[in-house]
C-alpha positions in Angstrom: 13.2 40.0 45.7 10.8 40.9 43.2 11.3 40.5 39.3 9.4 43.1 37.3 9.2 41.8 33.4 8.5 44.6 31.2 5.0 44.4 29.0 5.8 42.7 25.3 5.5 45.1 22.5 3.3 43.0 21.1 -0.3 42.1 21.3 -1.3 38.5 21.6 -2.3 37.8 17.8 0.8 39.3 16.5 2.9 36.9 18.9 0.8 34.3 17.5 1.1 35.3 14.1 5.1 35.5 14.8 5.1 31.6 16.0 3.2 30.8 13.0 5.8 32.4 10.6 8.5 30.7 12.3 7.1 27.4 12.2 6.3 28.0 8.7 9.8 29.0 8.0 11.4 26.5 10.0 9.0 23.3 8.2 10.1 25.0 5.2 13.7 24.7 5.6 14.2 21.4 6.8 12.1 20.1 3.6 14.1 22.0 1.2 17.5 20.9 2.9 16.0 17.0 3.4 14.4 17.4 -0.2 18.2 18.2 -1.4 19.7 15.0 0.4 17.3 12.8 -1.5 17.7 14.2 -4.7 21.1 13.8 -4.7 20.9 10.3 -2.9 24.3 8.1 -4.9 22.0 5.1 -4.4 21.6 3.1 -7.6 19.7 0.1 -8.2 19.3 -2.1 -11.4 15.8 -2.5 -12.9 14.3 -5.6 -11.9 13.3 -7.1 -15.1 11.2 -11.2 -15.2 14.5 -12.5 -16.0 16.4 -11.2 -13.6 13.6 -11.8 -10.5 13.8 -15.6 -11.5 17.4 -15.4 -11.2 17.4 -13.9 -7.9 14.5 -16.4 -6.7 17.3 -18.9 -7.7 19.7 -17.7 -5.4 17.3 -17.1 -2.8 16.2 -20.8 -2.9 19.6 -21.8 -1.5 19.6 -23.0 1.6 22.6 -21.7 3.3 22.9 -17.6 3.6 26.3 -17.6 3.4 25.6 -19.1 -0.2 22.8 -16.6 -0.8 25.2 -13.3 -0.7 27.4 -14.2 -3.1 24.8 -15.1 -5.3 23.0 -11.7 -5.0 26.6 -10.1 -5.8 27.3 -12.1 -8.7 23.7 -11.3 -9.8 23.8 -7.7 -9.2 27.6 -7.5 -11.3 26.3 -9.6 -13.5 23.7 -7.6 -14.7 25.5 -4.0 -14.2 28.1 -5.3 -16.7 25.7 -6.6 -19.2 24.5 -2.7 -19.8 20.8 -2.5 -17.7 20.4 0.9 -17.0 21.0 1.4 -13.4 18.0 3.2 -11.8 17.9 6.2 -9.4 16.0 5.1 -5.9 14.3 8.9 -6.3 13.2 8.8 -9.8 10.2 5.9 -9.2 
């Protein structure tokens, strides 16, 4: 049984140029789509201002964890409900 594959239209360069368009294409569309995820990432953080560091160094200096999390959380409301601009993680 003999399989007879037909010759390729193309010439060798032009198949390479071909894989080279797709791969372009193809890097190019996963950045754009991952590049949209991050943009529109909900992730808000508060901006870590001296005071706020030393009060967070406080709660880190307690010796138990399960002290340490509450802490944090009381920290973190804290300071969202005193008014410090949250921050987007994307704009740096």
């Amino acid at each position: 049984m003999s399989i007879h594959l037909a010759p390729s239209l193309l010439t060798p360069r032009q198949r390479l140029l071909a894989a080279v368009v797709a791969a372009s294409a193809s890097s190019a569309l996963i950045s754009v789509l991952l590049l949209s995820f991050h943009y529109s990432s909900p992730d808000v953080w508060l901006k870590p201002t001296p005071e706020m560091l030393a009060d967070l160094a406080a709660c880190e200096r307690r010796a138990v964890h399960a002290e340490r999390v509450p802490c944090k959380e009381r920290l973190a409301a804290a300071y969202a409900a005193r008014g410090q601009g949250p921050e987007r993680l994307a704009r740096r």
